[in-house]
C-alpha positions as CSV (number, residue, x, y, z in Angstrom):
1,X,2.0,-30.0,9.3
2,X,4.8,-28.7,11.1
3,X,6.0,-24.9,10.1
4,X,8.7,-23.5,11.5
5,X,9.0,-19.9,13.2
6,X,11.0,-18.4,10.4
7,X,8.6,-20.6,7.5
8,X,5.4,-18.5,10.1
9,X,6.9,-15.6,9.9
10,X,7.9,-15.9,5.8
11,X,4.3,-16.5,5.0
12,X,3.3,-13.6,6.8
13,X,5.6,-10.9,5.2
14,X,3.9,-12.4,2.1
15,X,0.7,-11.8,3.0
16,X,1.1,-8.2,3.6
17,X,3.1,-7.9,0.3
18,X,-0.2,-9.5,-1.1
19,X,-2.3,-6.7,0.1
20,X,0.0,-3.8,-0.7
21,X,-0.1,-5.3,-4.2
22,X,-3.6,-5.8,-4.5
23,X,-3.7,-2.1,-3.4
24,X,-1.4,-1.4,-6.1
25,X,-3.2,-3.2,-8.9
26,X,-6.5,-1.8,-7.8
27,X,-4.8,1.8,-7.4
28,X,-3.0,1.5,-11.1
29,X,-6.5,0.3,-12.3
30,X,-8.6,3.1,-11.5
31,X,-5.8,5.6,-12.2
32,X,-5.4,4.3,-15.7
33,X,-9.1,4.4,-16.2
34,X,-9.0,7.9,-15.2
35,X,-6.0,8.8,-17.4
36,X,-7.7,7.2,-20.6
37,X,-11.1,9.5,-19.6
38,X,-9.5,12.3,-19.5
39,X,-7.1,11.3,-22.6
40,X,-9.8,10.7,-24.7
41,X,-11.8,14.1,-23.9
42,X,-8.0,15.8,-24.5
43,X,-8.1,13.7,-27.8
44,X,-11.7,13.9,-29.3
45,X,-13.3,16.9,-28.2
46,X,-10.5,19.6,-27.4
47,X,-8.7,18.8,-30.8
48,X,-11.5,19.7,-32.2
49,X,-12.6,22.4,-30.7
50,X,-9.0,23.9,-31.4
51,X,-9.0,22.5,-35.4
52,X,-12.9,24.5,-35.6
53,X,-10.8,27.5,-34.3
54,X,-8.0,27.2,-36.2
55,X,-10.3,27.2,-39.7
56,X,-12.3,29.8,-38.9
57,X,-9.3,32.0,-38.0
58,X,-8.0,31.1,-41.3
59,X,-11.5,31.9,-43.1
60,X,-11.2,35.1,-41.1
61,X,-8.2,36.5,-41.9
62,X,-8.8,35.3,-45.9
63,X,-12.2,37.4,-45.6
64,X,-10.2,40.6,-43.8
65,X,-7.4,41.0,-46.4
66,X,-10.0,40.3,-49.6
67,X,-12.1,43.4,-48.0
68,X,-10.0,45.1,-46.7
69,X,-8.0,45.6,-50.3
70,X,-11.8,46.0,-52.1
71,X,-12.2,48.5,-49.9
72,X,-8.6,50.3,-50.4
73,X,-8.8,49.3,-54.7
74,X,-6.1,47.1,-54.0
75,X,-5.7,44.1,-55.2
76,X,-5.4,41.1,-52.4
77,X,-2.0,39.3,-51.3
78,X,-2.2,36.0,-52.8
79,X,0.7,34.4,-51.0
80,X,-1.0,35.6,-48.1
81,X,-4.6,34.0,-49.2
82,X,-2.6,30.9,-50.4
83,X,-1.0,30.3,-46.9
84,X,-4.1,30.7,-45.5
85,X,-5.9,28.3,-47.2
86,X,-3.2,25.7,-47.1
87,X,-3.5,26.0,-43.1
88,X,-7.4,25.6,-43.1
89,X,-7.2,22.2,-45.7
90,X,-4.7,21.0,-42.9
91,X,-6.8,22.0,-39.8
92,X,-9.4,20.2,-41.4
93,X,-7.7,17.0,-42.6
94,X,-7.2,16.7,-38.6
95,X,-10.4,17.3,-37.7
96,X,-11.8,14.7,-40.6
97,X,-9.1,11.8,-38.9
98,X,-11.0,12.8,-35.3
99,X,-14.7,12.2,-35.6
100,X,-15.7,10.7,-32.5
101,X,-19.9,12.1,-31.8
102,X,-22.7,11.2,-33.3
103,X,-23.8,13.5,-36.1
104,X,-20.1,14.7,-36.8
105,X,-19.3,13.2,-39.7
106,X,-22.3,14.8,-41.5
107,X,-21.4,18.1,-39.9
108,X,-17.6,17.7,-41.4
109,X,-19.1,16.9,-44.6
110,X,-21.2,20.1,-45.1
111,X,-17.7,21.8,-43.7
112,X,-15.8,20.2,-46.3
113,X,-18.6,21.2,-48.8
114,X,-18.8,24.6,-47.5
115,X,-14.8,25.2,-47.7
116,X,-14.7,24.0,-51.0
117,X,-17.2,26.6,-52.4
118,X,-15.4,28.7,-50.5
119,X,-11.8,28.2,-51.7
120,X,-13.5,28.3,-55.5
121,X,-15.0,31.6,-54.8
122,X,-11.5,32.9,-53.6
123,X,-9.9,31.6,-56.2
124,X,-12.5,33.1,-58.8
125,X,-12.5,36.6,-57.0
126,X,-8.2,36.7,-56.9
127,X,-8.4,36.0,-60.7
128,X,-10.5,38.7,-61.0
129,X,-10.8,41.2,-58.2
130,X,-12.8,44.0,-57.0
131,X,-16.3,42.5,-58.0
132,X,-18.2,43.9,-55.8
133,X,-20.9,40.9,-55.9
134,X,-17.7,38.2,-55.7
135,X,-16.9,39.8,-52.5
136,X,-21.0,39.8,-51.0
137,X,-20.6,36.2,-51.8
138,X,-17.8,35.9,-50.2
139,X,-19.4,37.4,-47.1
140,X,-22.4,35.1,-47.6
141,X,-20.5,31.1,-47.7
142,X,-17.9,32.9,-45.0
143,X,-21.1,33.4,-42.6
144,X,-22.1,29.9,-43.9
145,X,-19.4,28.1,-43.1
146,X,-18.4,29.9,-39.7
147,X,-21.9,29.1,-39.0
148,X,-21.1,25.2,-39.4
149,X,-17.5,25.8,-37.6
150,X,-19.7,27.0,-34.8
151,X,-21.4,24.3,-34.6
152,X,-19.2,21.5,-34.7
153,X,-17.1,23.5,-31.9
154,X,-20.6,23.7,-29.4
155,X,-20.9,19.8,-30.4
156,X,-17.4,19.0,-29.0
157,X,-18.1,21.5,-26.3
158,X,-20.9,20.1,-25.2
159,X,-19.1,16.7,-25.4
160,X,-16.0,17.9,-23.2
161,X,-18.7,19.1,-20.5
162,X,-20.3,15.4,-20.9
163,X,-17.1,13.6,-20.2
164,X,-16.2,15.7,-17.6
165,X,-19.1,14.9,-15.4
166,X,-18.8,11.3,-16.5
167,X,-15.0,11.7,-15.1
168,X,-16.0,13.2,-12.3
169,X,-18.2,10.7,-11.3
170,X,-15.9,8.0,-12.2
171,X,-13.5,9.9,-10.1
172,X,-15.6,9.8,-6.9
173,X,-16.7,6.1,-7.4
174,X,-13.3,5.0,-7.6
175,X,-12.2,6.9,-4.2
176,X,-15.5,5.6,-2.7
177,X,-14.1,2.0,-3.5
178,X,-10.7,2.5,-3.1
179,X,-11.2,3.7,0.7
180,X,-13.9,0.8,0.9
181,X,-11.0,-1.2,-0.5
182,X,-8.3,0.4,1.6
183,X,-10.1,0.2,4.9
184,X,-11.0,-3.3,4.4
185,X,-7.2,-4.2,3.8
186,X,-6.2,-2.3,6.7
187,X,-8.3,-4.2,9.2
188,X,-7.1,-7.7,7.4
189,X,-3.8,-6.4,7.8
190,X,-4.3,-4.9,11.3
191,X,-6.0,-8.4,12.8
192,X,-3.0,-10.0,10.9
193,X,-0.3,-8.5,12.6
194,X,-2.3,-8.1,16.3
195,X,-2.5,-12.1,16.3
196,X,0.9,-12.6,14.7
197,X,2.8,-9.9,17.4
198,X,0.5,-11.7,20.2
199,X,1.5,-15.2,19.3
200,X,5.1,-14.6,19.7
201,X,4.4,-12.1,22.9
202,X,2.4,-14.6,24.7
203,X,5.1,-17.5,24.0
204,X,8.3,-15.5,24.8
205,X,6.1,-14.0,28.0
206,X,5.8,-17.6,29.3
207,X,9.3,-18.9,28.5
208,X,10.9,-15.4,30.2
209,X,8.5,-16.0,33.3
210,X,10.0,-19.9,33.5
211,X,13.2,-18.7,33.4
212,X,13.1,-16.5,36.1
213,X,11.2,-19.5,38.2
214,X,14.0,-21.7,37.4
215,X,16.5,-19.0,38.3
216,X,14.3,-18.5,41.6
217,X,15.0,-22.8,42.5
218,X,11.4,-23.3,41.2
219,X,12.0,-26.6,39.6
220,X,8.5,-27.6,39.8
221,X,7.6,-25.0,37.0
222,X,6.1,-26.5,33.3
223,X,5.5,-24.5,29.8
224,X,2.9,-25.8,28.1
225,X,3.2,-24.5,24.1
226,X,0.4,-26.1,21.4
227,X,1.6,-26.4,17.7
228,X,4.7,-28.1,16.5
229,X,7.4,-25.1,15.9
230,X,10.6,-24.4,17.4
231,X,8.4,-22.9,20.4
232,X,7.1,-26.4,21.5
233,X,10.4,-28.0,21.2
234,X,11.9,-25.0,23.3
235,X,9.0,-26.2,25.7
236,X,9.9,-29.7,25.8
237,X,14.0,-29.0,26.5
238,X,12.7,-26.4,29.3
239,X,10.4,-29.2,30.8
240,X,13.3,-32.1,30.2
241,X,15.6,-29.4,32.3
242,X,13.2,-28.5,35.0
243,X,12.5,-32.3,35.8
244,X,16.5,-33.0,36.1
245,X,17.3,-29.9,38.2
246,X,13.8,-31.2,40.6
247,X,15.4,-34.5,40.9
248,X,19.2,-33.2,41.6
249,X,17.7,-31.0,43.9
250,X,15.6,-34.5,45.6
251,X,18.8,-36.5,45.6
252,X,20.6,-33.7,47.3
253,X,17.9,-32.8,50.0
254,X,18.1,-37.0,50.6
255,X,21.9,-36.7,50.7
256,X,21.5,-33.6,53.4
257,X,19.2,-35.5,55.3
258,X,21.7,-38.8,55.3
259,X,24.1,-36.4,56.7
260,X,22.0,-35.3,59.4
261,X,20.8,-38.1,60.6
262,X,24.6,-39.7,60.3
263,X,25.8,-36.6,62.5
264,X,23.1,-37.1,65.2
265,X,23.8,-41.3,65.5
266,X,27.8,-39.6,66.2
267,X,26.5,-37.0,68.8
268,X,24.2,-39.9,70.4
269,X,27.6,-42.4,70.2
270,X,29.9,-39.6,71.5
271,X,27.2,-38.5,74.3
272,X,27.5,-42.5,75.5
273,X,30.8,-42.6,75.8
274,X,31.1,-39.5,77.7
275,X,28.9,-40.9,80.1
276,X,31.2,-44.0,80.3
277,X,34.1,-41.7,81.1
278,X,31.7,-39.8,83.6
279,X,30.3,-42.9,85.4
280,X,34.7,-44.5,85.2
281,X,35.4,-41.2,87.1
282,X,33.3,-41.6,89.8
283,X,34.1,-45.2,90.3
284,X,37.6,-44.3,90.5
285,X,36.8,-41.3,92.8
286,X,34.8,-43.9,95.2
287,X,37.9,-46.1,94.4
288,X,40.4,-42.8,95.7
289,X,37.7,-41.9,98.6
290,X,38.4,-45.8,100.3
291,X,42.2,-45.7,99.7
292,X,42.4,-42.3,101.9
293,X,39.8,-43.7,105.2
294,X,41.5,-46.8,105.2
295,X,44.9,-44.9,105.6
296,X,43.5,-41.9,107.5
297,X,42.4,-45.1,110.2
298,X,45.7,-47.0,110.2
């Protein structure tokens, strides 16, 4: 199959795209599973924590204004009482909508029980105040019912520190894979771009060392590129080139050597002809030399 540089080089980018998503996915992943961890611990066990707190603040402050006016011979602020009680029923309507540990829903139950007798005996004692044995009672299902509030705050507590560790751990797994992960990308990636970058290097090496051969006369030089990219066409032109430029340079060493030997065959023809002159010369001088003793006799 024949793939063009650019279609090479295409496919490449790709592939790294493909790793720095599959980081990304496996990144988002293990972040999101971390987010819903901690979400749910936010959501569960500190809610309720904070709803237990809430109630028995409410309980508390109920319990300090009924004895604090016993002990003054006052009679107690109902609108105060009333408020109070209105934000304990909602704290607790919260906490009933966010059971999520075993045994909790029993544990809201009694609470429910327990605030119910509560509120009655308030109710009872602000109809009728400063009853000294309304207000030990008081004391008594207050104790009783912190008691529980206590107790369904240690639950959550103790489920907060649960799912902490569990988060914690989840935490250090997920870095241990995600370097595992990362460092195993990076050498894909790494080997990827080492034979990709040496592929071209190799190839433009060769053609920028024929050139300069070429450039030098070296006709006789040859690239040799495998596959069947723009590379081994470039390799085919160069060689196509180099054999033309060998065989102009041939026809014009035979054309210099034509010209030699044509020049000597003229010096050899000219050097005879001299020697005709030369040898005409001396016959003529012999010729002269006669003429004169036969005169010099007379």
């Amino acid at each position: 199959m024949k793939l063009s540089i650019r279609t090479k080089f295409a496919f490449g980018m790709v592939f790294i795209f493909l790793i720095i998503l599959t980081l990304m996915g496996f990144s988002a992943f293990y972040l999101n599973k971390m987010s819903n961890k901690t979400s749910a611990i936010l959501k569960e066990n500190y809610l309720s924590v904070v709803y237990a707190r809430e109630m028995t603040e409410g309980l508390v402050n109920i319990n300090l204004e009924i004895t604090t006016e016993f002990l003054s011979g006052n009679s107690p602020d109902v609108q105060l009482i009333n408020k109070e009680l209105a934000a304990i029923d909602h704290s607790f309507q919260l906490e009933k909508n966010n059971i999520t540990e075993p045994g909790e829903d029993k544990l809201v139950a009694d609470i429910e029980k327990g605030i119910g007798e509560y509120r009655d005996s308030v109710l009872s004692y602000v109809s009728s105040p400063k009853q000294e044995t309304k207000v030990l009672y008081l004391q008594k299902k207050l104790g009783l019912v912190t008691q529980q509030l206590v107790l369904l705050s240690q639950m959550n507590g103790k489920a907060i520190e649960a799912k902490t560790d569990d988060a914690k751990a989840s935490s250090v797994s997920a870095l241990t894979q995600m370097s595992i992960l990362g460092t195993i990308c990076f050498l894909i990636a790494l080997s990827f771009i080492y034979s990709f970058a040496s592929y071209f290097n190799e190839r433009f090496f060769q053609l920028y060392n024929g050139i300069k051969e070429i450039v030098s006369s070296n006709y006789g030089q040859r690239l040799y590129f495998d596959g069947m990219d723009e590379f081994y066409e470039i390799s085919l032109l160069f060689n196509q080139m180099a054999e033309k430029l060998s065989g102009d340079q041939t026809q014009e060493e035979k054309q210099l050597e034509f010209l030699e030997e044509t020049e000597i065959e003229d010096n050899f023809k000219d050097l005879d002809e001299l020697k005709d002159v030369l040898a005409r010369m001396k016959s003529i001088e012999k010729q002269a030399e006669k003429v004169i003793s036969r005169i010099e006799n007379k």
